[in-house]
C-alpha positions as CSV (number, residue, x, y, z in Angstrom):
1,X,1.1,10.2,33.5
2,X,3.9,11.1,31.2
3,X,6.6,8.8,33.1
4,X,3.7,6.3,32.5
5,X,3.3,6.8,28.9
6,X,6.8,6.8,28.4
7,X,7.6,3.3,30.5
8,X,4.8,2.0,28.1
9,X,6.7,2.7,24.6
10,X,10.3,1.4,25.5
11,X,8.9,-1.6,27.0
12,X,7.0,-2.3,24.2
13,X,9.6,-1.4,21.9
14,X,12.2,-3.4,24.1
15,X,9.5,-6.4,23.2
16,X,9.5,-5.9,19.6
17,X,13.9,-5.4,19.4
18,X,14.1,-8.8,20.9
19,X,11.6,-10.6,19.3
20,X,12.7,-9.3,15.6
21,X,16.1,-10.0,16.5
22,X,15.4,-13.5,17.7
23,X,13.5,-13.9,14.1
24,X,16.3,-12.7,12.3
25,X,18.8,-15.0,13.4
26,X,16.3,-18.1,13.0
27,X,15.8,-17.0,8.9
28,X,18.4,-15.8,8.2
29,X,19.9,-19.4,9.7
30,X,17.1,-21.4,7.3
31,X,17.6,-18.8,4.7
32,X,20.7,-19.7,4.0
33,X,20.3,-23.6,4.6
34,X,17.4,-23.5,2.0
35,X,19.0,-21.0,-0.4
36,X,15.9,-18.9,-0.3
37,X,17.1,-15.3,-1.1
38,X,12.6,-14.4,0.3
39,X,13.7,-15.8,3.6
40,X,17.2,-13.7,3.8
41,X,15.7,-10.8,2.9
42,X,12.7,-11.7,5.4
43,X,15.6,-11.6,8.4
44,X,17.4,-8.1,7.1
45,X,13.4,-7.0,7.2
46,X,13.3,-8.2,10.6
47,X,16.6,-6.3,11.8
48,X,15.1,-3.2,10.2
49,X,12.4,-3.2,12.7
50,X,14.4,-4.0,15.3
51,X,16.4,-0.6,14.6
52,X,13.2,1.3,14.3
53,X,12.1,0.1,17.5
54,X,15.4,1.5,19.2
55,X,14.7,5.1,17.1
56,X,11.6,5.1,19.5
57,X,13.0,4.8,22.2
58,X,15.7,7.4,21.7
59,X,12.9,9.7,20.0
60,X,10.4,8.8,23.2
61,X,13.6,9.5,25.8
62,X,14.2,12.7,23.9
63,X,10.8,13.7,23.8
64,X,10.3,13.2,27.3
65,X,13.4,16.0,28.5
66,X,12.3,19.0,30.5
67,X,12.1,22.4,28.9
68,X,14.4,24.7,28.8
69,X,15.3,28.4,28.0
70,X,15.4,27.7,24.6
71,X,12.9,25.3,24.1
72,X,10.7,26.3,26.6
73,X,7.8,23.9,25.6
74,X,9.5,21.0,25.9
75,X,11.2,18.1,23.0
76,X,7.6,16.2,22.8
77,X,7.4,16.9,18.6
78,X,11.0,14.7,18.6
79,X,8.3,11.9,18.7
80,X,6.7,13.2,15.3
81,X,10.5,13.3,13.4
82,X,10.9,9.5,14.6
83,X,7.8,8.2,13.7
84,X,9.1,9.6,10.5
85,X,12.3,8.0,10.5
86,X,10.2,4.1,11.2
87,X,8.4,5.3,8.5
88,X,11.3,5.4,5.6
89,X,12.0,2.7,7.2
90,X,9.5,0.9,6.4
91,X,9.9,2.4,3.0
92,X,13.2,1.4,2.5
93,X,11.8,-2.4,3.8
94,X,9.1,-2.2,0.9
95,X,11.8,-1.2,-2.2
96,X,14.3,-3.1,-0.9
97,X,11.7,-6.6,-1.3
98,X,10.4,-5.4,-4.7
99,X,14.2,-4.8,-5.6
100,X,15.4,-8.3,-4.7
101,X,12.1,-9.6,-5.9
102,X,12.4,-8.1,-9.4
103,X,15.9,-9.8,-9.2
104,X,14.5,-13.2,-8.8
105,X,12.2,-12.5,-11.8
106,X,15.0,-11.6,-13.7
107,X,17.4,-14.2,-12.1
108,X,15.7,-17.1,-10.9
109,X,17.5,-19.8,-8.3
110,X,16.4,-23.1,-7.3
111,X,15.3,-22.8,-3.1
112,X,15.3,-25.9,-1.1
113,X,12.9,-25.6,1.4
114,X,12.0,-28.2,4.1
115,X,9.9,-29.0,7.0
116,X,12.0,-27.1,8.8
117,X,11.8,-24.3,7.1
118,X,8.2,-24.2,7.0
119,X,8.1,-24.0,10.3
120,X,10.4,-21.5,11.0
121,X,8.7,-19.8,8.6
122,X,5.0,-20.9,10.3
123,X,6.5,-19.6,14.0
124,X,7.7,-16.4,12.7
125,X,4.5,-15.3,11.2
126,X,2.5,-15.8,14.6
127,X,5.3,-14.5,16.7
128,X,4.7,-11.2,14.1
129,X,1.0,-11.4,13.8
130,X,0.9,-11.2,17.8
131,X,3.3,-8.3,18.1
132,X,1.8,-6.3,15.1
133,X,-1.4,-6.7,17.4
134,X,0.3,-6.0,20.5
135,X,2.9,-2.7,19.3
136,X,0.1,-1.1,17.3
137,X,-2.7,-1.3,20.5
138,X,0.1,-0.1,22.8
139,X,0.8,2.6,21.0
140,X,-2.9,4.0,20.2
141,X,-3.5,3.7,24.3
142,X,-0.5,6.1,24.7
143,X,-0.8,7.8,21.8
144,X,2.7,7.0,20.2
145,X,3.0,7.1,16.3
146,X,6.1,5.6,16.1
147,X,4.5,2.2,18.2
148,X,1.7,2.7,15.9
149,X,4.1,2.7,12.7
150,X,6.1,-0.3,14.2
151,X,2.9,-2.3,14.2
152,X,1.7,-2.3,11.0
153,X,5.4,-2.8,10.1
154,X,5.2,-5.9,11.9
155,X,1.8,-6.9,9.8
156,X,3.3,-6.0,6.6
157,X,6.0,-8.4,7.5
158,X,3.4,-11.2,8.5
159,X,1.7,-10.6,5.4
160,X,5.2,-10.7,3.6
161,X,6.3,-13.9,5.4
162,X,2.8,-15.5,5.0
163,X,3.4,-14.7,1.0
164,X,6.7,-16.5,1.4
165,X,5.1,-19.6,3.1
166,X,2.8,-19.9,0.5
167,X,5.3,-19.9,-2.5
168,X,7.1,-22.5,-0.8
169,X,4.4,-25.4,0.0
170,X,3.1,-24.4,-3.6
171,X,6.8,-25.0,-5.0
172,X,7.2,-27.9,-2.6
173,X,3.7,-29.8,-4.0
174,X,3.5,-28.4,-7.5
175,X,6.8,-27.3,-8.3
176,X,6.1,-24.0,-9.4
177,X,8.5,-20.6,-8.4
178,X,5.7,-17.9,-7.5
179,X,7.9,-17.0,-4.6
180,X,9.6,-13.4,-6.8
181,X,6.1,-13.0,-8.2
182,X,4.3,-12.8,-5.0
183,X,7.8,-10.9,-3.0
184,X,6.9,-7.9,-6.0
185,X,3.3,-7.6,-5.3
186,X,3.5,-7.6,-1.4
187,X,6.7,-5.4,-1.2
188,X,4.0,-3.1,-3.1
189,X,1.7,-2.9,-0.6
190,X,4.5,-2.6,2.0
191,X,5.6,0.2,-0.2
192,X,2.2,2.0,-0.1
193,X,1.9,1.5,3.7
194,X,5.5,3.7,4.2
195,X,4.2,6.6,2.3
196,X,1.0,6.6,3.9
197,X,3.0,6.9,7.4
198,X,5.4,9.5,5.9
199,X,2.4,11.6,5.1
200,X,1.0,11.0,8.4
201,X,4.1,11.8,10.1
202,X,4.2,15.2,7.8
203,X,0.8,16.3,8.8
204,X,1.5,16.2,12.0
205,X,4.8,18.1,11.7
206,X,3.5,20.6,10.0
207,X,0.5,20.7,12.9
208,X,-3.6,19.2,12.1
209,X,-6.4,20.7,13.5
210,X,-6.7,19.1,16.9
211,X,-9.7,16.8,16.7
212,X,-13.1,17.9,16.5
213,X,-14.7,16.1,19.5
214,X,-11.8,17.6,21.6
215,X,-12.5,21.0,20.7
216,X,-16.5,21.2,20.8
217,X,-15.8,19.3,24.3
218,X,-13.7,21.9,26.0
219,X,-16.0,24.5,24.3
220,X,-19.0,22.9,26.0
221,X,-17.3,22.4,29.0
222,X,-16.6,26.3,29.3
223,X,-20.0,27.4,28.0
224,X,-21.4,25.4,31.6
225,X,-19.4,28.0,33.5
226,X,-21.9,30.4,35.3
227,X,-22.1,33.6,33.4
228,X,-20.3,32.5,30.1
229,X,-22.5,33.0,27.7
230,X,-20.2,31.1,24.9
231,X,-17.0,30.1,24.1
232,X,-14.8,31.0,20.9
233,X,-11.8,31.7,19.0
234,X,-10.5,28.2,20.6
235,X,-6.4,28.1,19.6
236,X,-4.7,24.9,20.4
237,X,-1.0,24.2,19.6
238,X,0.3,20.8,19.6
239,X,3.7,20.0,21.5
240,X,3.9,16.5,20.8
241,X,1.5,14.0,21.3
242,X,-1.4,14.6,24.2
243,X,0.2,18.3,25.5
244,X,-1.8,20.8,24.0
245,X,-1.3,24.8,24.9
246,X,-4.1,27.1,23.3
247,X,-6.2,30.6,24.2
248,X,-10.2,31.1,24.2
249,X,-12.6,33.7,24.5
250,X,-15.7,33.7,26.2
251,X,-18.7,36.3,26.0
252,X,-20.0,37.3,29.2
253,X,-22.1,40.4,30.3
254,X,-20.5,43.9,30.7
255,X,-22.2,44.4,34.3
256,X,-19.5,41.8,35.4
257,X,-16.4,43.6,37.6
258,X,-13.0,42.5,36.4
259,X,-12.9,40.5,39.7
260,X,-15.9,38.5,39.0
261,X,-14.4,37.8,35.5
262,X,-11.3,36.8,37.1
263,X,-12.5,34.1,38.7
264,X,-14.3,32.9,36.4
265,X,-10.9,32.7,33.6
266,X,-9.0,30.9,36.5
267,X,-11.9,28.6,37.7
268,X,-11.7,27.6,33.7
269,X,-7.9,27.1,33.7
270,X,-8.1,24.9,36.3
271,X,-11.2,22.9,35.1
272,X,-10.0,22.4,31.2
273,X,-6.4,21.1,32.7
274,X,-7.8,18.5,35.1
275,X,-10.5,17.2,32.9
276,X,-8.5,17.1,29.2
277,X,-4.9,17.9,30.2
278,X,-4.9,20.8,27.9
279,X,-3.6,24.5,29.3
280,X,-5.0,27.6,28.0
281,X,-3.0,30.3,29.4
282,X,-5.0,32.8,28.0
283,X,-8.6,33.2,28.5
284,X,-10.1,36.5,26.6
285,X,-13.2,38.1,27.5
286,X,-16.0,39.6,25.1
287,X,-17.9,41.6,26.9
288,X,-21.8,41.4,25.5
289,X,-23.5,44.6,25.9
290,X,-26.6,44.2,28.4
291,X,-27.4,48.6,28.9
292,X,-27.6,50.6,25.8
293,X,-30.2,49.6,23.6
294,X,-28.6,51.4,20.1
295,X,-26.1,48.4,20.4
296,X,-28.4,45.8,20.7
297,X,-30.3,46.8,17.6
298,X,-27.2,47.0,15.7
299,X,-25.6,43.7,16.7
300,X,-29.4,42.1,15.6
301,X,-29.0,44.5,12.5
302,X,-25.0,43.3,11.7
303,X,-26.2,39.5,12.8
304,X,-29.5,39.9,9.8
305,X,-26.9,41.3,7.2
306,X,-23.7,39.0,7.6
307,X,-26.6,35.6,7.6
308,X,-27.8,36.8,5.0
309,X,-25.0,35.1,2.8
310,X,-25.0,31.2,2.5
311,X,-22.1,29.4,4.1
312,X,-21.6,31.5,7.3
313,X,-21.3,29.6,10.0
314,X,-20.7,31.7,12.9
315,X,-20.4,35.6,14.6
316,X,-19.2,36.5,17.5
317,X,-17.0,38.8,19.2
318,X,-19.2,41.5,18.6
319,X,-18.4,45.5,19.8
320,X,-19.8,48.5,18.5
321,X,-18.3,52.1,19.7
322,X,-20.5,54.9,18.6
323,X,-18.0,57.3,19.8
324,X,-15.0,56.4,17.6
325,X,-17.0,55.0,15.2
326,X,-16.1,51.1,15.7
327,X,-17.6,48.2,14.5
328,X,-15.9,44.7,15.1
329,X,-16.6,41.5,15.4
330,X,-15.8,37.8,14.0
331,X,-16.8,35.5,11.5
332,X,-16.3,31.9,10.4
333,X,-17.1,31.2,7.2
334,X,-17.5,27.3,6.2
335,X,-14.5,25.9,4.6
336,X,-17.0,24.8,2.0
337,X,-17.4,27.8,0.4
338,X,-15.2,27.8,-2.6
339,X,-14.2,31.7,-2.3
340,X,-14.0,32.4,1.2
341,X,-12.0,35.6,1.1
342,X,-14.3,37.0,-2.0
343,X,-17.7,36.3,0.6
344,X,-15.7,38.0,3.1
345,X,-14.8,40.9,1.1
346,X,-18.5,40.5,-0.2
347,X,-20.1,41.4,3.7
348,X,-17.0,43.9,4.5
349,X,-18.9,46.0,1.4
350,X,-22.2,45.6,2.0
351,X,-22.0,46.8,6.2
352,X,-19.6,50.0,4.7
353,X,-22.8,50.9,2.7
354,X,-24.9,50.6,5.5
355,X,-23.1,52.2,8.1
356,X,-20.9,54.9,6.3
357,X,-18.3,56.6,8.4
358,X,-17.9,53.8,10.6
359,X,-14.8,51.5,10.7
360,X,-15.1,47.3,10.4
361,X,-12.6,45.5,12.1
362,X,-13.9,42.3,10.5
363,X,-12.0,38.9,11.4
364,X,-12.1,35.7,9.2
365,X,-12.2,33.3,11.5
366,X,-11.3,29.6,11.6
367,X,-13.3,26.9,14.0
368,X,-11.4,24.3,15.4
369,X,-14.1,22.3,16.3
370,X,-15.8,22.4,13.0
């Protein structure tokens, strides 16, 4: 699957590098036949995503090297520092057109475009069109932000061509120079698009919550497991793109034997890898009481105080040691609540009242699946 993934992105970025390259030589050729300083500055555009399609493949070959003793769960967040690079690229791309636009405001020049050149022109903005389409599908299939960044690079540039086309049959009939005018409000947009993939690339440096659907998914998929009476506290890290490592806990009753529970945490391992690729190498256990009835009357008691309060969403986890004097358990407390750590503090108080001398190990839990 992963030697897969990875044949998918460098041919597709092999595509792209030759067919931007191919475009670049044809305007920059016209370009500089029609003194168009647009249609220059179209090619150098052009070259810039042919570099950004070799980044991703160096960034995807990196990503794809085995683990070692010091980076044990492999290179796979290379891919999220590349996808950065395309998109300063693509940045760059977008200042460098308003730049040379704003020059042409300032400094207009005569362009003498032909049939020639519109058709140059026409050809490269289907040939870009139709590998936007095809870069940006690829890469959502595999899962590759950098293919997914090259893609709507190679729209912007469509869009930007398309912009330059339309200047020059409008200066060919009428004229009329809108070529700078329309260069400054499309390098604009290009502009936008490159900080919207730098703060994609950024949130997933700095790690998202893994998607909701995933999460309640492998939740549900555990809670089918015989005996598990639910599943919680799901951690997932994110190694690069589709290789998840994370931990769960499951309730279960106490009459189970550690065997019996065994079996069970292994039978889950197993299940959760095949079916969603992800590998929990830890699978806790809370064990719900089922044979002294002073718990169970506390846990409903606990349960009737912490509900009380608007905004919890969840408890679980929950153990209760009359001996030591031990009450703990976990909440999760919606991320709507403006003051989450005042409510929290606000239920610690109120269960100290009402069972004074005990100790609450309270967690504030988060839900990934919320």
């Amino acid at each position: 699957m992963k030697d897969n993934r990875e044949k998918v992105v460098v041919r597709t970025s092999i595509i792209s590098i030759i067919s931007n390259i191919t475009l670049a030589g044809f305007k920059a050729f016209v370009g500089l036949l029609a003194n168009s300083i647009a249609i220059i500055s179209d090619a150098v555009n052009n070259l810039s995503d042919a570099l950004s399609s070799i980044i991703t493949i160096v960034g995807t070959k990196l990503a794809g090297k085995a683990p070692d003793k010091k980076h044990p769960y492999g290179y796979g967040r290379i891919e999220y520092m590349t996808s950065m690079i395309v998109s300063v690229i693509v940045l760059y791309a977008g200042v460098t057109a308003f730049v040379e636009s704003v020059k042409k405001i300032i400094h207009p020049e005569i362009a003498d475009y032909s049939t020639i050149t519109l058709i140059i022109l026409i050809a490269g903005i289907i040939v870009k069109f139709a590998l936007g389409l095809y870069v940006k599908k690829k890469g959502k299939d595999v899962n590759s932000d950098s293919l997914v960044a090259s893609g709507s690079d190679a729209f912007n540039d469509a869009l930007l061509s398309l912009s330059v086309l339309a200047s020059a049959i409008i200066y060919m009939i009428f004229k009329i120079s809108l070529e700078a005018y329309v260069g400054v409000l499309l390098s604009l947009f290009i502009i936008k698009a490159g900080l919207e993939l730098i703060k994609e690339s950024i949130d997933n440096i700095l790690g998202l919550r893994v998607e909701s659907s995933l999460a309640k998914s492998i939740k549900k998929e555990i809670s089918k497991e015989k005996n598990v009476q639910g599943a919680y506290d799901l951690v997932l890290h994110d190694y690069g793109p589709d290789k998840y490592l994370g931990s769960v806990h499951i309730e279960v009753a106490d009459t189970l034997s550690v065997a019996e529970i065994d079996k069970i945490s292994r039978r889950i391992t197993r299940i959760i890898k095949e079916k969603y690729g992800v590998i929990l190498h830890t699978v806790g256990v809370y064990s719900v009481n089922t044979k002294d009835k002073k718990i169970t009357e506390a846990r409903k008691e606990v349960s009737s105080i912490v509900f009380a309060h608007e905004g919890i969403l969840q408890m679980h986890g929950f153990y209760y040691d009359d001996v030591e004097k031990i009450i703990s358990f976990d909440i999760i407390i919606d991320f709507k609540v403006k003051d989450r750590e005042e409510l929290y503090k606000e239920i610690c108080d109120e269960l100290r009242k009402k069972y004074k001398g005990y100790t609450f190990d309270i967690t504030l839990d988060i839900d990934v699946s919320d």
